[in-house]
N, C-alpha and C positions, 0 to 999 in steps of 0.2 A: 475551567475544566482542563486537565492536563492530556497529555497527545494519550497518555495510556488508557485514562479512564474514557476519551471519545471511541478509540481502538477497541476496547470492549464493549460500550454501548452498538457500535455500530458491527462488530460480528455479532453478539446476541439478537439485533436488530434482524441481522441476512438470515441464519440462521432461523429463526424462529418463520421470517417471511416465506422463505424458500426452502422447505427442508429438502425438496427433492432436489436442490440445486448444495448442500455439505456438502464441503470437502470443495467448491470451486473458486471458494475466494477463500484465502489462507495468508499469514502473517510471512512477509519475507523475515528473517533470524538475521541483525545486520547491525545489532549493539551487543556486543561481547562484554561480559561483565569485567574482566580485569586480563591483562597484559595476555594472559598466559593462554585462556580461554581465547582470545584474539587471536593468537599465533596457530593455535588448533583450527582454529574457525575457517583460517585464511586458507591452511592448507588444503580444507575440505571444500572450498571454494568461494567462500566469504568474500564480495563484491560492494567494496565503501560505495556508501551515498543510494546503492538502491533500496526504491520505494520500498513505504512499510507495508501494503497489502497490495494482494494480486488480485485479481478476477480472469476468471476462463469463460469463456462464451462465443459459441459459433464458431470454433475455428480463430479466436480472436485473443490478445493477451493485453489487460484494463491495467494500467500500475495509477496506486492512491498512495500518495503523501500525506501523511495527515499531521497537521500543526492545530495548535490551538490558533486563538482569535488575532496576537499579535506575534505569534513565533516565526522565523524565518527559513527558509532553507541555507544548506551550509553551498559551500561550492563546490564541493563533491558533490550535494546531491544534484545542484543546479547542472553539472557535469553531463551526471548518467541521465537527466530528464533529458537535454537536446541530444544525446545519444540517442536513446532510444525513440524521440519523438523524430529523428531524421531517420530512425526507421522506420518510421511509419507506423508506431504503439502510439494507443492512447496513455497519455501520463494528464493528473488532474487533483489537485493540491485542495483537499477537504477540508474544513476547519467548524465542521457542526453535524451532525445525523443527520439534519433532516436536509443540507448540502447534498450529501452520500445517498440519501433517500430519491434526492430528484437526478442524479446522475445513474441508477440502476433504472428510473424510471427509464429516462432515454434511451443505457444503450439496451434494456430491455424492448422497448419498443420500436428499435431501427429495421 
């Protein structure tokens, strides 16, 4: 399964489970299609390596990585994970729906 086709199973997933919760977990925009698009993007605030989806909850900000079964992170992303994990965000590198399924389980039920 490729990172895109898990990324759409897993917001049709949220989505469908939670409608009252649309709109709180959303795709960060962080692969620019060609040079040019990149140079727009940066200006607009375009930040390499962060996570591909968000979640809002509680006053709280969830960052998901999603790889397939043997893809890696790059060193950017591994970068902004201990960035942002030494601020005190959850960051958590998903490679299956029902991965993402048990990880909403939790911080739904904290």
């Amino acid at each position: 399964m490729s990172e895109e086709k898990l990324q759409q199973d897993i917001f049709i997933w949220f989505v469908n489970t939670y409608p009252n919760k649309r709109g709180l977990l959303y795709h960060n925009l962080n692969n620019p299609r060609n040079a040019i698009q990149g140079a727009k993007l940066k200006t607009l605030g375009l930040v390499s390596g962060v996570a591909d989806m968000t979640l809002l909850h509680e006053g709280n900000a969830y960052f998901f990585e999603l790889k397939t079964a043997t893809g890696k992170q790059s060193k950017r992303q591994k970068e902004w994970e201990d960035q942002v994990t030494a601020n005190k965000f959850y960051y958590k590198i998903i490679r299956s729906l029902d991965e993402f399924k048990r990880e909403i389980d939790y911080i739904y039920s904290r």
